[in-house]
C-alpha positions in Angstrom: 103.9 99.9 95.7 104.9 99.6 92.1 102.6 96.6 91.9 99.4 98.7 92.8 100.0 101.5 89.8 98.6 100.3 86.8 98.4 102.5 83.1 102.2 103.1 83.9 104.8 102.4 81.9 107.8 101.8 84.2 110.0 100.4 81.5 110.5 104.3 80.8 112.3 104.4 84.1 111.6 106.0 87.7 110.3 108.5 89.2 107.1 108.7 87.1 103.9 111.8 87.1 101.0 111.0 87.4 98.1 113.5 86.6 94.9 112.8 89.1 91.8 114.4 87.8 89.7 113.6 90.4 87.7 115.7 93.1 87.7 113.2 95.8 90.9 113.8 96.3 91.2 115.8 99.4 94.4 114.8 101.5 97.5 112.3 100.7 95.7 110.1 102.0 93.2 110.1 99.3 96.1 109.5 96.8 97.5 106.3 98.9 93.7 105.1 99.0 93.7 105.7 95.3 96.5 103.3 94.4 95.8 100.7 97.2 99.2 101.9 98.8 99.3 100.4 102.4 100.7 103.3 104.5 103.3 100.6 106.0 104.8 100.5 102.4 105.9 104.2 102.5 108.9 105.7 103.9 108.3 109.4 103.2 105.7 112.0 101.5 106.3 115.1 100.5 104.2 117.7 99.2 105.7 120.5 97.1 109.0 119.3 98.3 108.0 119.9 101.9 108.3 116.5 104.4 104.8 115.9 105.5 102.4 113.0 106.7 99.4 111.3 105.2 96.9 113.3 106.8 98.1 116.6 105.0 95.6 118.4 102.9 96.4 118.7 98.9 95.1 120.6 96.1 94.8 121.5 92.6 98.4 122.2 91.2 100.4 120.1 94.1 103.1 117.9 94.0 102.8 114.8 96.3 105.5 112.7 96.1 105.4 109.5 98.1 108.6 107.0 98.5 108.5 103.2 99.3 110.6 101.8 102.1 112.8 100.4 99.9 113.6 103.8 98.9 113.7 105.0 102.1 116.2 108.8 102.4 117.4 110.5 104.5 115.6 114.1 104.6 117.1 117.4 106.6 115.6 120.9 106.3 118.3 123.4 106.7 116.9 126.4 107.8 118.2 130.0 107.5 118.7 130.9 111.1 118.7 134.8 110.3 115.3 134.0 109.4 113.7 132.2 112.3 
């Protein structure tokens, strides 16, 4: 993945923003598109810190964060059950 992100410093270190000023971007999907990303290269998206797929809807203001395999994590959502 790092390959495909160019303008990007990564001497500075990981993780990295990246600001996308662009209204074609409607869904992850978009983003991966963006980079050339090959969805087999990621192990897991989030969006504002929730788990999601590539197929979930963004907008202005969101946080997409999107892990290569080689990254992969483990993720659990602990949920209040006083809540559900």
């Amino acid at each position: 993945m790092r390959e495909n992100v160019k303008d990007v410093d990564l001497e500075k270190g990981l993780p990295f923003t990246l600001k996308i000023e662009e209204s074609n971007v409607h869904i992850v999907n978009d983003i991966v598109d963006k980079f050339a990303i090959r969805e087999d290269e990621l192990s897991h998206i989030f969006v504002n810190g929730k788990y999601c797929g590539i197929g979930k809807e963004v907008r202005e203001g969101d946080r997409v964060g999107l892990f290569p395999k080689n990254m992969a994590l483990m993720f659990a959502e602990i949920r209040d059950k006083s809540r559900c």
